[in-house]
N, C-alpha and C positions, 0 to 999 in steps of 0.2 A: 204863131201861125200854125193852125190845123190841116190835118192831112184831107184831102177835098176827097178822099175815099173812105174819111171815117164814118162808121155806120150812124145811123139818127140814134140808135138804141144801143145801150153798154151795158155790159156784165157787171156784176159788182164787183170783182175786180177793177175793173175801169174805171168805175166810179172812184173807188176807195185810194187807187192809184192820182187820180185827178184832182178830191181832194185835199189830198197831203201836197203834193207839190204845189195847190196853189195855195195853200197856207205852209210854205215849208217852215218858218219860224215857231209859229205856232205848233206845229207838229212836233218839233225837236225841245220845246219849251216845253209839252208837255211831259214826255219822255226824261227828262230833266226835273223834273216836279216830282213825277210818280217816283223816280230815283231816290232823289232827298227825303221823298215822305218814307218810304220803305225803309231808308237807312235809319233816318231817325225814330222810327218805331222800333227797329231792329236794335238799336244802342240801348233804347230804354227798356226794353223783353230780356235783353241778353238769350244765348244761347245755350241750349240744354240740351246737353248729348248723354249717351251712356256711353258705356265703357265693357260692361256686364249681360249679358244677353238670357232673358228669360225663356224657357219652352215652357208652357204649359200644357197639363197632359203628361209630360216624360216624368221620368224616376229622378235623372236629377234633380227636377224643380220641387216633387214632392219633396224630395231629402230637404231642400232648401223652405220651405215652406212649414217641414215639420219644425226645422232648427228656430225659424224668426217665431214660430209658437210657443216655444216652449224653454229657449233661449234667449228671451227679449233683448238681453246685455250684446247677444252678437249677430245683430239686425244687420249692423251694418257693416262694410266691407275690411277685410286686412290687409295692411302695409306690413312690408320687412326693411328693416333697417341692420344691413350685415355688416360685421365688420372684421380686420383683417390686422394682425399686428404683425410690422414689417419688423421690427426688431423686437423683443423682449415676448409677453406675453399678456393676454387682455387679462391676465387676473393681476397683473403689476397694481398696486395700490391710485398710482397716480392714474392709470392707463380707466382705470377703473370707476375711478371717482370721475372724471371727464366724459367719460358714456352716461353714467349715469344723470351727470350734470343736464346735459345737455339735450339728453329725451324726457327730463323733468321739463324742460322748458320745449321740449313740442309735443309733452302732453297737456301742458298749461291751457292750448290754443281748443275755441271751442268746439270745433269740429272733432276734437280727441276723446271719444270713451271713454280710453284706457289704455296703457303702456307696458308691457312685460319685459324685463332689460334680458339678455342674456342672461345672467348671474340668478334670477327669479323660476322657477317649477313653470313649464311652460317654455322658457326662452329656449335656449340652446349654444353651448359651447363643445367646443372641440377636447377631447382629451391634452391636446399638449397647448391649449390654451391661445392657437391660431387662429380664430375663424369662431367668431358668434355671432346668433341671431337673436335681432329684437322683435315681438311683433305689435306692432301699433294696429289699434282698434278706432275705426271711423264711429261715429254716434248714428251714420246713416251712410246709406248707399253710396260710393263715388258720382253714381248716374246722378245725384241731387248736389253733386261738389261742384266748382266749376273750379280751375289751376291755380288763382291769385291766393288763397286761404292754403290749399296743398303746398305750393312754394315757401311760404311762410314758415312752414309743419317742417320741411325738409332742408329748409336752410337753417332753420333753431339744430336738425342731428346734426347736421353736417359741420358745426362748428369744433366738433372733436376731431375732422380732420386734422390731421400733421404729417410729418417726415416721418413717421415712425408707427403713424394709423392708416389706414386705408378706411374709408364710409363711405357703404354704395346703398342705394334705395328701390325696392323693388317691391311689384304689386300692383293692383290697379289703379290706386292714386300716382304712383312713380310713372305707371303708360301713361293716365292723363297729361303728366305734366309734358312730358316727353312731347306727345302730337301737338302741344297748344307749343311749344318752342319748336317745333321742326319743318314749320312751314317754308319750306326753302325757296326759290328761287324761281321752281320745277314751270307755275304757269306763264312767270313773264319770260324764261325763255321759251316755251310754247309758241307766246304771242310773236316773240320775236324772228321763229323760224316761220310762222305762217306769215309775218309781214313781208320775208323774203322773198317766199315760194310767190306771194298775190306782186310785188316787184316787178321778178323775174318773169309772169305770166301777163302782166301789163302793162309793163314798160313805162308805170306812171305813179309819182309818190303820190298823187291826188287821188289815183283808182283804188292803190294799195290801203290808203285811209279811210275808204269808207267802210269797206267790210268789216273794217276794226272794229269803227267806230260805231257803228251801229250792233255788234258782237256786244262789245264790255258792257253800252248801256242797257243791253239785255241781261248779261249776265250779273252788274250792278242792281238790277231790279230783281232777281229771282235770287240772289245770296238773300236779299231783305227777306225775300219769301219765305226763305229755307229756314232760317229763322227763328220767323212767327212760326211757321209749321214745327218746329223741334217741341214746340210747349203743347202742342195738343196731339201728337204721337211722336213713338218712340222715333231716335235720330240716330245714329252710331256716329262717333269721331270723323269716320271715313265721308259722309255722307258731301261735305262742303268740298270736297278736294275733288271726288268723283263726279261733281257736277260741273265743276269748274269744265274738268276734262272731259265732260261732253259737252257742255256750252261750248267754247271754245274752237273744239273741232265741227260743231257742227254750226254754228251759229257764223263762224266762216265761209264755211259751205253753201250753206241758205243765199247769204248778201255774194257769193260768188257767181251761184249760177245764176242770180239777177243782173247782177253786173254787166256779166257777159252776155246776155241777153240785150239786155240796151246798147253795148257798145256795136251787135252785130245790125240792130238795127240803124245805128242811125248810118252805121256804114252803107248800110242796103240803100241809105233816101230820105229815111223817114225825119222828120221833126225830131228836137229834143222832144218835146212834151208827147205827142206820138210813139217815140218810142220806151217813155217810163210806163204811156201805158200796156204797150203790148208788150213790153216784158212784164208786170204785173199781172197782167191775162193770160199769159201761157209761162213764163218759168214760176212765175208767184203761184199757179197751179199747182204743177210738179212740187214745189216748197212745199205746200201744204196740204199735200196726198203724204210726202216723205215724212213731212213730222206726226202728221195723224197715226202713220205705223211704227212709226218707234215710241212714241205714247201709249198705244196700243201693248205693244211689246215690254213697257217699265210698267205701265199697269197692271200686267200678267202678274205681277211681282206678290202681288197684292192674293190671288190665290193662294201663296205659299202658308198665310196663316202665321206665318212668323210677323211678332208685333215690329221687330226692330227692320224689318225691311220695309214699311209704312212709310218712312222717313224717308229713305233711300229713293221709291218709288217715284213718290208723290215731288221731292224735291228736283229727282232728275227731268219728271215730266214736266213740273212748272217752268224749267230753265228752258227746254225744247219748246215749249208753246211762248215763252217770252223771247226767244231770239226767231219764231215764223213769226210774230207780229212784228218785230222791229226789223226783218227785213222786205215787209207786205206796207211797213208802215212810215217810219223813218226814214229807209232807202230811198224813199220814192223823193223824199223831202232832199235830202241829201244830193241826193244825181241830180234834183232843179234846180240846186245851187251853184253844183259845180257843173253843170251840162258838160256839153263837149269839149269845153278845156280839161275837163280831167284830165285826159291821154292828148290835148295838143291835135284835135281832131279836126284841121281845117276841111274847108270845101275843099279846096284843092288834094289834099291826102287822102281824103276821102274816098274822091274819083280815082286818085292813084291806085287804090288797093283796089278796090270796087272792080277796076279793070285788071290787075294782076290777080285777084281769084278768080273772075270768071274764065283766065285761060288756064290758070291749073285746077279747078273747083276738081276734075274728074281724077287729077293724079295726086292729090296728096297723101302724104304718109299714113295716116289713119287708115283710110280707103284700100292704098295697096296692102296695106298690112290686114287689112278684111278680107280681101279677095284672095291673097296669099293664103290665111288660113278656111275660104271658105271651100280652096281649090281642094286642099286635104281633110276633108272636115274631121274622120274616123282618127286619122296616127294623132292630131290637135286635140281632138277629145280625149283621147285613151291616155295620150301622158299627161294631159291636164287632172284628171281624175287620179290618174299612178301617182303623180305628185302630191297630190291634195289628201290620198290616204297614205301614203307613207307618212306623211306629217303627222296626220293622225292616230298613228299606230302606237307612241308612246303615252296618248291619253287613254289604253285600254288597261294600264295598268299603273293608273292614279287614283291616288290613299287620298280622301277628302279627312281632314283633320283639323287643329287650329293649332298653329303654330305660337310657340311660346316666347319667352322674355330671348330663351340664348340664340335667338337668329335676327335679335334686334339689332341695329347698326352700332356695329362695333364702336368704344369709345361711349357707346351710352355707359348712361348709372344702372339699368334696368337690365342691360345682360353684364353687365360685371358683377351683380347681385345676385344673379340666378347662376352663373359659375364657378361662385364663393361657396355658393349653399353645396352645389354639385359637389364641388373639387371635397367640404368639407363633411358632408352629412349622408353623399348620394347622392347620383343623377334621381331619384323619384321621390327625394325629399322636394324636389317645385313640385312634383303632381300626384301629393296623396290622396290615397280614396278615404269617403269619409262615411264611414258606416252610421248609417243613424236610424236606431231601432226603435219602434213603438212598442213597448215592455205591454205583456199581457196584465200583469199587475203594476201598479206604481212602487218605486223602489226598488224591485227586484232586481238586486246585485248580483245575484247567481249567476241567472240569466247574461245579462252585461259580459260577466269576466267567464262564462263560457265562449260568446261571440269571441270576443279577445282571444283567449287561448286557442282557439281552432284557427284563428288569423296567424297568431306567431308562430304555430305551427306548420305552417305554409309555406311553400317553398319561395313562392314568389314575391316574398315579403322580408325587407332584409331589418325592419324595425316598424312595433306595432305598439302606440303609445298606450296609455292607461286609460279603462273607459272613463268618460263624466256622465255622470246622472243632471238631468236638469230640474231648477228649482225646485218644481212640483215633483218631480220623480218616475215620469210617466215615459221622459225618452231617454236614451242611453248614446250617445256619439262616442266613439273608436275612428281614431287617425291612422292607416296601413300605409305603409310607404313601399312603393313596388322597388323590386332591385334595378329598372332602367327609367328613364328619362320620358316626360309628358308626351313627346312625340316620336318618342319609338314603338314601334308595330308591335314588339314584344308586351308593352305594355295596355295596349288596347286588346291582346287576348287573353292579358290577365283579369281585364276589366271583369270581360265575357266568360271566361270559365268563371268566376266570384258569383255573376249574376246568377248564371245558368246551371250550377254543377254544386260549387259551397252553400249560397245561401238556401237553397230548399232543404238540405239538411239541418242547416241553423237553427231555422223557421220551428222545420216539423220538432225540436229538440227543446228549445226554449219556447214555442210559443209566441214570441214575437215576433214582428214584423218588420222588416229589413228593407231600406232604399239603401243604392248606393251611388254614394254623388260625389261630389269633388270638380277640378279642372277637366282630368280624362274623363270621368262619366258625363260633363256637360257637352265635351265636344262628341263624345261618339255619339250621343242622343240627338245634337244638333245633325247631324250625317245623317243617321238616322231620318229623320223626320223631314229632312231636304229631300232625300230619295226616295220617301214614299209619294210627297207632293209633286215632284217633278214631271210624272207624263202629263198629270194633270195643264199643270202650268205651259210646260211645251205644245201640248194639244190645242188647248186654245187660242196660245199665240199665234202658232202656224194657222189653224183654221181660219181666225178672223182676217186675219194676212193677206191668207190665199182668197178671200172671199172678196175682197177689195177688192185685189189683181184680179179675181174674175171679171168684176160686173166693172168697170174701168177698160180694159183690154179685149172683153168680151173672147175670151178662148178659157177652157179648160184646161189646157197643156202649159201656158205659162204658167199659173201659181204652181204646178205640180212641178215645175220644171226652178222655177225661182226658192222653193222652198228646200229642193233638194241640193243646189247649189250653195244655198247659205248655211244649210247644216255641215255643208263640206269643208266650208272656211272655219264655222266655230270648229268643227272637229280635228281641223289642223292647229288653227289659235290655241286650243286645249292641248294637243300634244308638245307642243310650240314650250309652252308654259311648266309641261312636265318633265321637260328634259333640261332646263333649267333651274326650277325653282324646287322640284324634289328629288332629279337626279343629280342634278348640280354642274350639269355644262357651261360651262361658260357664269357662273354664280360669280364667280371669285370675282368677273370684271362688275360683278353690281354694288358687289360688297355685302352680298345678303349669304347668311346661311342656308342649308337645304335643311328640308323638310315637310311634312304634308301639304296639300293646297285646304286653302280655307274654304270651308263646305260651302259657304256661300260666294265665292268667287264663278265656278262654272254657271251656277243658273244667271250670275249679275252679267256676266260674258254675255252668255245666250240672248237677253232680253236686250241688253246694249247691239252686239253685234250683229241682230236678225235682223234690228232698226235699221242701221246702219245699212247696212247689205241693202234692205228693201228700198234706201235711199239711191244706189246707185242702179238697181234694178229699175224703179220708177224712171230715170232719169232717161236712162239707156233706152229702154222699151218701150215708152212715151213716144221717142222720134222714129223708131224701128218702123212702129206700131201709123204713127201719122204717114208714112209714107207707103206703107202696105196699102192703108185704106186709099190713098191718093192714088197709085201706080199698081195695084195688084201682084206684083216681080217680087216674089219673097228673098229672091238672094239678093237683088238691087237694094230693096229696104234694109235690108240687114247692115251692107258697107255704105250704104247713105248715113244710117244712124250710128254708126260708130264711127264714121267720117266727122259728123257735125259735135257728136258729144263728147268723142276721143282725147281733145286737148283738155275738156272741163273737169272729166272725170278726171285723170291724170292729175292736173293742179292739186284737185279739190281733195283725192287718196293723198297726196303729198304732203298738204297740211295734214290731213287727221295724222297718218304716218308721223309727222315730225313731232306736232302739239303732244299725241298718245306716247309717243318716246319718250321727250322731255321728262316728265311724270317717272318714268323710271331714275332719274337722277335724285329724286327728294329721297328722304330718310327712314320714311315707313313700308313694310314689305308688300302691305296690303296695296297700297297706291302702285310700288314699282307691281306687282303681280297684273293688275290693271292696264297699266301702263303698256307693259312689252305684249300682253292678251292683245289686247284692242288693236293699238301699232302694226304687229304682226296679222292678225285678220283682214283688217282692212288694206296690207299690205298683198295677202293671199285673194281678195276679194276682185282688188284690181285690177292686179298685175294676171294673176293667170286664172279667175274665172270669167273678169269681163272683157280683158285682149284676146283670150286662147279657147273657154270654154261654150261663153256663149257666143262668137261668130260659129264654131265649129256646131254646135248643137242647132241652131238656128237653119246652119245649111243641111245639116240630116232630116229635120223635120221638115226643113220647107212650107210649104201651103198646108199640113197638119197643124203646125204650130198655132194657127189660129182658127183650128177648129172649135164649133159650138155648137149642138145642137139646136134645131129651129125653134123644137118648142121651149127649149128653156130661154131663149134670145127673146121670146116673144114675151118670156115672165119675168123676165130681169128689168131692173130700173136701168137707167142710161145716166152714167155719170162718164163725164168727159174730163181727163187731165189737161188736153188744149181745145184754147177756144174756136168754136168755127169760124171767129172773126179773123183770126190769125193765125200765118204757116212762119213757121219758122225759115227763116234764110235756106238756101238750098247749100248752103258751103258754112267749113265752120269758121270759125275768129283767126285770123292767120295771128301768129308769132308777131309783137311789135317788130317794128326797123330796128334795124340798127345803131339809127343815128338817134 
């Protein structure tokens, strides 16, 4: 049964809403096909990630670039294999013969170049014969390895473990292996806190299931994507974990504010089918203005010019536009199966509440809590704002860096390797710099072992290896090893006086030409070249943004007003993260080590949490915004739409809050840094810019708020979040009964 005021003519929403439900089988059989196809493409591609991140253009990459020239033998990437005798000493005959044993057989394996044992010119042992290094040579990059062949490599060393050896593995193949084993737990308890939170806000195990369920098979669909997408741009490790965790959070979100959209309709009167479609016509709207800008925002990414955030981009975007279809799409399918028994929605309870909101519709908690802050609007903004930059006053003095092997989760092989090497060679034995010179003549040894000698004369170098000339004779490599550790500050102004201060003397002396690359030169180049990109990148995202919010809203003071709110939350998120993750508050309960933040973490925040943000910003100022134009009362619009939206937002910040946390629980620093960012943003987003900051700036501006000049109103296109067919109920979704 149709509603006898539904208009002759539908929007394509309408359409597209009408139908899925009336093929709901079909619809969810499709979504179920595309699933299985994607997976089974995806089984047979396998996945290709890196590990190693190139900049082209920088000095570390030439260094790198002269090396695979001229070096062919060491194209490919180095593994260490340390080891530690707990009693006696590794030159013991038997202790000896069993190392060596045993890296004969994972050099055997064909991913293996070449092997240097300890005891070999090249390895490394300790004077009282505690502590040696091996270094195993890849035939190729790790980024072309994938972990089952690595395992294989590391379980042939690791057979010289005993009571009396210690063998730990460390390197880029040792991190591969590490993230393909540490996939924890972190997204199915996600799932499991937002199955709670959608519960507890529905009162209904049938309500709570759909959002799910229409989430994973999005998210089952766009893992297949991510993929395929690994083999025709660059992918990082991180890229599948961090998609999960915006799928997830927001792909909830999306089938929530649907949800709740239907559920208030059918309460208002309307028909099932009536009301799958007017929530498809106006929240399926708002869905798909919200994902448009956070798409917008991971596309930004793509400016940056760095190849390895292609991956990133492109997979987080494909997961956001795969969970707006499958809750524009599926949902619709879903809700006409379970209609109104989802929540136990008889006629009779129906009328029940029907008539219990309409005597409190004007006093509910939202509403007071609007009028509350719109009575004070100035002291609600001022400490809204004093909060939000104190938060952010510890991100003015955050070191962008890449944090190493020893802040890897304790109990790995990968920082017990990198604390061996410390304890026995030097903290900057993990991060030498690695001189590699284009000799003005080929062979020219002079040259070479003058570089060298001005290096070991140097203070900040506590051991400076012996140059090698290569093949043809044309390039020269020198190993320095700074006296502190990859990611101490002391060591990134060694990098910098080398560059800036020793090597131009070098140069003008010998004639040759001098990069200098290594771990620490790759990450300070990678900062480097993130901060020259960056206004770029932010300019456009907020522009496009804002230009949405313009012509949508029709005022020039929201987007300026929306844009500068959500920088205020990353800017908190940001300090949120630096008082943790590099001063080390509160670290210990994570279990991670401190030290710098990863260069690419802030911009990956920025472009996630602007989305984000612009998702509750639409949602919010959508309803503000229909009821200005309906009523002209800018303070009444204001506590009307925080009235109707207040409980959804809330739910909806509660899952991402929980999903984003969970994520801090797994094993990798990258994901918790992520994790507690995001959490904490969307934490600060909701709680006191959308309770506290925008009722109170809404009632300062009042009737400016939606100002626009004539003649640009008259040049702008007319794009509508809700449809003119449909107003949203005048009250929002009360709290289930109790019974």
């Amino acid at each position: 049964m149709t509603d006898p005021a539904r208009p002759a003519t539908s929007s394509a929403f309408v359409r597209l809403a009408r139908v899925c439900n009336a093929h709901r089988w079909r619809t969810f059989l499709a979504w179920l096909l595309a699933l299985a196809a994607l997976q089974v493409v995806a089984a047979g591609v396998g996945k290709k990630e890196i590990q190693s991140f190139r900049l082209p253009g920088t000095e570390s990459q030439r260094a790198y670039d002269l090396l695979s020239q001229h070096f062919p033998a060491q194209k490919g990437d180095t593994d260490q294999f340390v080891y530690r005798a707990k009693t006696g000493s590794l030159r013991d005959p038997q202790v000896k013969a069993e190392i060596e044993r045993t890296l004969r057989a994972a050099a055997a394996r064909p991913e293996v170049a070449g092997v240097i044992t300890p005891y070999q010119p090249g390895g490394q042992i300790t004077a009282d014969g505690k502590i040696g290094v091996a270094k195993l040579d890849y035939r190729k990059s790790t980024n072309d390895l994938t972990a089952p062949p690595l395992e294989k490599i590391e379980k042939a060393a690791f057979q010289a473990r005993s009571a009396s050896l210690q063998v730990e593995h460390g390197g880029p193949g040792a991190k591969l292996i590490r993230f393909a084993n540490s996939q924890g737990p972190s997204e199915f308890l996600g799932i499991i806190a937002a199955a709670i939170v959608l519960f507890l806000t529905f009162g209904s195990l049938v309500a709570m299931g759909l959002p799910l369920v229409s989430t994973l098979l999005a998210i089952g669909c766009s893992l297949g994507i991510i993929t395929v997408l690994s083999h025709l741009v660059d992918t990082p490790d991180f890229a599948t974990q961090l998609s999960l965790l915006i799928g997830i959070g927001v792909g909830i979100d999306y089938a929530l504010f649907i949800v709740t959209r239907f559920r208030a309709e059918v309460r208002a009167g309307r028909s099932k089918d009536d009301a799958i479609e007017t929530a498809i016509d106006t929240a399926g709207r708002t869905v798909v203005f919200a994902a448009i800008t956070v798409v917008i925002a991971l596309l930004g990414l793509l400016l940056l010019g760095l190849n390895f955030m292609h991956g990133v981009a492109l997979g987080a975007a494909a997961t956001v536009l795969s969970t707006m279809f499958a809750a524009l799409t599926v949902l619709p399918a879903l809700i006409g199966g379970a209609g109104t028994k989802m929540d136990g929605l008889t006629k009779k309870r129906v009328a029940r509440r029907a008539a219990k909101r309409a005597v409190k519709a004007e006093g509910t908690g939202w509403a007071r809590w609007s009028l509350a802050v719109q009575r004070r609007p100035w002291p609600a903004a001022l400490l809204s704002i004093v909060l939000l930059l104190g938060m952010a006053i510890p991100a003015l003095s955050i070191r962008l860096g890449s944090s190493d092997a020893g802040v890897d989760p304790p109990g790995s092989t990968t920082r017990a390797a990198y604390h061996l090497i410390a304890d026995g060679f030097g903290a900057g034995t993990n991060g030498a710099f690695l001189m590699v010179a284009k000799l003005a003549k080929p062979g020219d040894r002079a040259a070479a072992a003058t570089i060298a000698a001005t290096l070991r004369a140097d203070k900040d170098f506590t051991f400076v290896a012996p140059y090698a000339l290569s093949p043809d004779g044309a390039v020269a490599t020198i190993n320095a090893y700074p006296r502190t550790g990859p990611q101490d500050e002391r060591t990134t102004t060694a990098l910098k006086r080398v560059r800036n201060d020793v090597r131009p003397g070098l140069e003008q002396k010998t004639g040759a030409t001098i990069e200098v690359g290594g771990y620490t030169a790759g990450a300070e180049d990678f900062s480097r070249v993130v901060a020259s990109k960056l206004p770029l990148f932010v300019g456009v995202v907020v522009l496009l943004s804002a230009l949405l919010l313009l012509v949508v809203f029709r005022s020039v003071v929201i987007p300026v007003k929306a844009a500068a709110m959500n920088l205020l939350s990353i800017g908190a998120a940001l300090g949120f993260v630096t008082l943790i993750f590099q001063d080390g508050h509160g670290a210990g309960l994570l279990g991670i080590g401190t030290g710098p933040i990863e260069s690419f973490v802030p911009v990956l925040m920025f472009a996630i949490v602007f989305g984000l943000s612009m998702d509750y910003e639409v949602f919010l100022i959508s309803r503000v915004h229909e009821e200005w134009e309906q009523t002209g009362d800018a303070s009444g619009s204001v506590a009307h739409g925080v009235q109707s939206t207040g409980k959804v937002i809330t739910a909806a910040a509660s899952i991402m809050v929980l999903v984003f946390a969970s994520f801090a629980l797994g094993d990798d620093r990258i994901i918790k840094l992520f994790g507690v960012g995001l959490a904490s943003a969307v934490f600060f987003d909701a709680v006191i810019i959308r309770c506290l900051l925008v009722p109170a700036l809404m009632e300062i501006l009042g009737r400016h708020a939606w100002y626009l000049p004539a003649w640009l109103d008259r040049r702008m296109p007319r794009l509508a979040i809700e449809s003119s067919e449909h107003r949203l109920p005048g009250v929002p979704e009360p709290a289930p009964d109790a019974a």
